[in-house]
N, C-alpha and C positions, 0 to 999 in steps of 0.2 A: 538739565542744562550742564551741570558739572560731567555727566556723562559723556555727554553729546563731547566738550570740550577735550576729555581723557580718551574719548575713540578719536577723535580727532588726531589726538597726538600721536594715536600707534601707528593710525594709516601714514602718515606723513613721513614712517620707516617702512610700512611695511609694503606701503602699494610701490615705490622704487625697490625695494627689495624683490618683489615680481617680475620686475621690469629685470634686471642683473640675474634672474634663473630662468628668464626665459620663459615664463608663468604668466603673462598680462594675454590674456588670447584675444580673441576675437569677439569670443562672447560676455567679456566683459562689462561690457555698456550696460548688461542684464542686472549685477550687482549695485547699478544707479536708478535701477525701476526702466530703462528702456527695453524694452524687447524687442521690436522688429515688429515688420508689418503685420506677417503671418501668423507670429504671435501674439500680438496684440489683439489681432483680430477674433483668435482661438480662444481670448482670454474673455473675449467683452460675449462671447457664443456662450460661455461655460455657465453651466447652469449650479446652485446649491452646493458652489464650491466645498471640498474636503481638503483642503491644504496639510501635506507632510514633506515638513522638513527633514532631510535624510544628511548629514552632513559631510558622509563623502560613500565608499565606496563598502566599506561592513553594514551602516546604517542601511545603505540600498542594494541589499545584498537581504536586508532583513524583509524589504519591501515584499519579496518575493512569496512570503504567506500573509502577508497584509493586504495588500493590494488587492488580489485575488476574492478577498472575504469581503472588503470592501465594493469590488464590483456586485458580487453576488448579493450583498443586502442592498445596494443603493444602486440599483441600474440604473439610474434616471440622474446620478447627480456625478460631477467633474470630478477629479484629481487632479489637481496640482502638486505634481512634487519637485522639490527644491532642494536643490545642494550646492557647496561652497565648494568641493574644488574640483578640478576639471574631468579626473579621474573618476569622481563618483557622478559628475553629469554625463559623460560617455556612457559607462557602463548602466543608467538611468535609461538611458535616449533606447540601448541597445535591448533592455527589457521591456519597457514600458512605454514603448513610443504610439503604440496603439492602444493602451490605456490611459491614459496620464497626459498632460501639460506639461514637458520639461524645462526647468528654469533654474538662471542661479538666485541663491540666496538675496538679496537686497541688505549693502553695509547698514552698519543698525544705525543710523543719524536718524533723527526724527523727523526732518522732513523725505528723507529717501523713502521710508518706512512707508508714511503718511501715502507717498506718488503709488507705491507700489501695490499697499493695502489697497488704495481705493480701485488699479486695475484688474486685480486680484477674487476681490470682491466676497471673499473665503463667508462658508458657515459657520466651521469649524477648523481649528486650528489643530494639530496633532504632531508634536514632536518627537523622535525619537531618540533617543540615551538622553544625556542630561545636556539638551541644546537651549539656553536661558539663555534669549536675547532681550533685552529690560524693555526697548522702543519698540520694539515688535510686540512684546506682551501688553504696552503702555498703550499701542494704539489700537490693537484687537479689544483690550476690555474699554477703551470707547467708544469701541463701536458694538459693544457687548455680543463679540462674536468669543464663544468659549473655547479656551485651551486646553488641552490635554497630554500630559506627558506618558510615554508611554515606553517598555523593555527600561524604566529610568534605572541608575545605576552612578554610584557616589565612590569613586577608587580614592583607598590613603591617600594619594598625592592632592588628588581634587579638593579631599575633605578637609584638607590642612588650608588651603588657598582658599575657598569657597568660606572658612572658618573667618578670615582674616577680615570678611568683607559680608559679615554676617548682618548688619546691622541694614544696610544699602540689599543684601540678595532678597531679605524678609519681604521688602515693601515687592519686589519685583514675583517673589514667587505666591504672593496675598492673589495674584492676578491668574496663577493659574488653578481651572477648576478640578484638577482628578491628578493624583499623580499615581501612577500605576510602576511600581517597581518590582526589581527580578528577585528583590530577596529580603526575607526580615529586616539585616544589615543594612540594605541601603534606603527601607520603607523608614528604620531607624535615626541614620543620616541625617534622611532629607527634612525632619519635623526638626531635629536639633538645628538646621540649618533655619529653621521660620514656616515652614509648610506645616497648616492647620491639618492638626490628626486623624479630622472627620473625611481630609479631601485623601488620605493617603491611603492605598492595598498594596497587596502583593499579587502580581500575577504573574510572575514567572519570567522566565529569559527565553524570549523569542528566535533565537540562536540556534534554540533547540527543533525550530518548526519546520526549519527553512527545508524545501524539497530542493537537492540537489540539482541543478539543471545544465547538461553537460552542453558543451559547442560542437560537438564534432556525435555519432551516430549512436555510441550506448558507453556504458563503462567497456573497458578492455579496446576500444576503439587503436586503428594503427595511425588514425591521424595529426598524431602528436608526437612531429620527427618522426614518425614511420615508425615508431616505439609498440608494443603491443602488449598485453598478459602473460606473451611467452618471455619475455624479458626481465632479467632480474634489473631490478630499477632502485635505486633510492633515492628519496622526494626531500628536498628540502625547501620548505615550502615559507614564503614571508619573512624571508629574513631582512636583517639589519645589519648596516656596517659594521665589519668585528666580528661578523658569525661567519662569513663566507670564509675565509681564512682557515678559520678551526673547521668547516663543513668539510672545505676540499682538502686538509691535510689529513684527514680522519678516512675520507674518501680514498685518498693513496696509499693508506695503508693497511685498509680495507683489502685492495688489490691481489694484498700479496694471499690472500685466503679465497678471496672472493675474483676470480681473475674476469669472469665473463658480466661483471658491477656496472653498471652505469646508474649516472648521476644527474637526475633535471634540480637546477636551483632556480625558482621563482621570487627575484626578489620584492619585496610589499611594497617598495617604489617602484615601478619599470623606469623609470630616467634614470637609476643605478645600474642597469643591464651594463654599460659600457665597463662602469666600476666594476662589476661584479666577471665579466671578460678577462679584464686586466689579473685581477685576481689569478683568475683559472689558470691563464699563460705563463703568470709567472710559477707556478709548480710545475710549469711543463708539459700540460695536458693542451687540447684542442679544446676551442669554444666554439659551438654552434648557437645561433641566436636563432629565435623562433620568427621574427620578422623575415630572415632569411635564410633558410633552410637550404636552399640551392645550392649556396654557398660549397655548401661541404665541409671536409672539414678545412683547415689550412696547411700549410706545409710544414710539416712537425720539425723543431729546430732540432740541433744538436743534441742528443740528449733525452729527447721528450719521451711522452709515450705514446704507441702507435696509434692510428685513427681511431679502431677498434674502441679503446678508452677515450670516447668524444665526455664533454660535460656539457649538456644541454643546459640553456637559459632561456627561460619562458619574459618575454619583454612586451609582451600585450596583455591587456587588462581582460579577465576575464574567464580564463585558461587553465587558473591554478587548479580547480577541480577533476578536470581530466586527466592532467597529472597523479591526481591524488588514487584516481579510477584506477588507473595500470602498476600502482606504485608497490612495491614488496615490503618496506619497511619507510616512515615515514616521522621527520624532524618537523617541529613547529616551531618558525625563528620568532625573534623578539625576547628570546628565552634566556640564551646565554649572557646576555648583556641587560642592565637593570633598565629596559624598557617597560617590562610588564606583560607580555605574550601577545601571542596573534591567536588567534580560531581552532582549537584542537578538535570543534566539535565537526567540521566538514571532514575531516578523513575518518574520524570515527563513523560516518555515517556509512562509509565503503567499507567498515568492518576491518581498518586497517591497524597492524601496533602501530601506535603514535609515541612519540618521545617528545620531553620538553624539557629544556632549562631550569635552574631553580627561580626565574625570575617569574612568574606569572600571575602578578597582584591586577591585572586588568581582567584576570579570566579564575581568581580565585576559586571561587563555588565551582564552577564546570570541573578546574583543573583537580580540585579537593575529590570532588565525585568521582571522575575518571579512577584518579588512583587508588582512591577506598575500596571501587567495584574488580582492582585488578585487571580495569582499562584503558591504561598507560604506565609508564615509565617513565618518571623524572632523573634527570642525569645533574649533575653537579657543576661537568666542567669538562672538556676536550678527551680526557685520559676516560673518562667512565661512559661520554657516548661513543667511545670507541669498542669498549668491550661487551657496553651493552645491544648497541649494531649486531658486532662479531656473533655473541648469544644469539639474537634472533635469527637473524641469516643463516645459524648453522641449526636452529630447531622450528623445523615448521611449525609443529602440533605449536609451540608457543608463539608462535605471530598469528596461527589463526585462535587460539584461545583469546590473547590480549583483544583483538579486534571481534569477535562478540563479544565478549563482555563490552568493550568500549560503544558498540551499538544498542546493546541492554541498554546500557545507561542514557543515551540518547532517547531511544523509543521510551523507557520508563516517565522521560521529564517534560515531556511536550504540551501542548497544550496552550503556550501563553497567550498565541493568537489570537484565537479565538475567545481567552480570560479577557484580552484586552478590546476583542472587537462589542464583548458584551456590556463591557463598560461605557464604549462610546455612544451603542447604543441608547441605554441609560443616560446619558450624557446628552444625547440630540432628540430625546423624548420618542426614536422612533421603533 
């Protein structure tokens, strides 16, 4: 009750807060247990439901060696996968619309919960990272349909906040049966948080599993900007306000070494594209956006620098790996700024040198491995990925050294998928 009353109060900022970014879509109504005809209909069809919450666009990004194992043991039984914002249900629809039931999350109220469960109809329940919603666990263990957490994962920031409300998380995480985590660490975490010892393993970081799956016809493709393997390229991949700044002024000075350089920046929001444009122009380069390519580039002002030096920005979901395919040297934003990192492990998988910020407390262990194996480079600050770019750029044999090791270490750690698909197993007695 007290719950219900304290979600109560966030939505009451946050659902007009949606509304003022331009965020309340269409498919909305989903988050209230409505679906629509068609889905409705798909849902009351579906058989031995498997319900995974994927909570936006990395989560269902991991679906992509889950799912797959999932069909293969259980041909006979549904998928529902669920995510909260709009970005991870696009990108959802656009993998898995032939497998899977896609839908948004249901607000946790307890009667929303209740409407939703009961169209829903779930066996099993399967979360992925640490998605603990209280009403949604409150009313799968009454209807003793089992939970399972799975890639779970407890970052400092979490574990400080999660700490604060220890007493209230115990009774919510009592409900669920398996927690499957990426690492001693956070197997560690999670028991100190209330999670009985017997329900808790480690089975690794599924991050590691994921098969690359490109948009456009193989790695090296010209279909991205008409860009291709023959092009020196540098990728700056998910970044965060604050980083484009330091990206493209490191980018221009770059230039004076590197003259034939181009530059894709993919920012981890696409509704930033616009921002991230602005950005570019004001240093006096040309922005191309990948929604519109046609465009060309624009008419370069006073001053600027010729077409030739375009900076491309990727502004649809989905893309960033293709990018990552044709890229010569490759930045992971989220880095420079104390957000905590984005994915280093998708360019490692293209055997690229990867570089990252000292900030990367969300990607710790990968980021720790990376660099112990001699398969990345962490930079400090503007001044040192400048010169450590410059290095790579001008020694091949070291950007293709960095990028095997950095795929060693991928191929060495894989595995969790299937750690975890054997659990569920065990878990649904099949």
């Amino acid at each position: 009750m007290l719950y219900d009353i304290a979600f109560l109060l966030f939505s009451i900022f946050y659902i007009p807060t949606l509304v003022f970014r331009g965020k309340l879509h269409k498919d909305f109504a989903e988050r209230f247990g409505i679906y629509g005809d068609a889905k409705e209909d798909a849902l009351w069809k579906a058989r031995d439901v498997i319900w995974i919450q994927a909570v936006s666009v990395g989560e269902v990004a991991l679906c992509k060696s889950l799912i797959p194992e999932l069909r293969r043991e259980y041909p006979d039984r549904s998928i529902v996968l669920s995510t909260i914002t709009r970005t991870g249900n696009d990108l959802a629809k656009r993998l898995f619309s032939s497998d899977a039931i896609v839908i948004y999350f249901p607000l946790d109220f307890s009667g929303l919960v209740k409407q939703a469960i009961d169209k829903i109809r779930p066996k099993l329940y399967v979360m992925i990272e640490t998605e603990i919603w209280p009403n949604v666990l409150k009313e799968l263990g009454r209807k003793r349909v089992p939970a399972i957490l799975i890639n779970g994962r407890i970052s400092d920031r979490s574990f400080g906040k999660y700490k604060a409300v220890k007493r209230f998380l115990a009774k919510t995480l009592d409900k669920v049966a398996l927690f499957c985590m990426q690492s001693d660490a956070d197997a560690e975490r999670i028991k100190e948080l209330g999670a009985k010892g017997d329900r808790v393993i480690v089975t690794g970081n599924m991050k590691f599993d994921v098969d690359i799956i490109l948009n456009n016809k193989a790695a090296g493709t010209t279909g991205l900007f008409g860009l291709d393997g023959s092009d020196h390229i540098f990728v700056a991949g998910s970044t965060h306000g604050g980083e484009e700044e330091i990206v493209v002024s490191v980018y221009k000075d770059l230039l004076n070494e590197f003259p034939d350089l181009k530059l894709i920046i993919a920012p981890r929001h696409v509704e930033r594209a616009s921002d991230v444009e602005t950005v570019v122009k004001r240093f006096g380069f040309d922005a191309v956006k990948m929604s519109r390519p046609q465009d060309g580039p624009s008419p370069s002002p006073r001053g600027s620098y010729p077409a030739n030096h375009q900076i491309y920005i990727i502004d649809k979901i989905g893309y960033l790996n293709d990018a990552y395919s044709i890229a010569e040297v490759v930045f992971v934003g989220g880095s420079l700024i104390p957000h905590g990192g984005q994915n280093p492990i998708e360019p490692a998988v293209f055997e690229k040198p990867v570089l990252f910020g000292p900030y990367m407390f969300n990607f710790k262990a990968v980021a720790a491995s990376l660099i112990e194996n001699n398969g990345a480079l962490q930079v400090r600050d503007k001044k040192e990925l400048l010169m450590k770019l410059s290095y790579l750029l001008k020694n091949r044999d070291s950007r293709i050294s960095l990028g095997l090791n950095a795929k060693a270490v991928i191929l060495k750690s894989r595995g969790a998928s299937r750690r975890n698909l054997t659990a569920i197993k065990e878990l649904t007695h099949d």
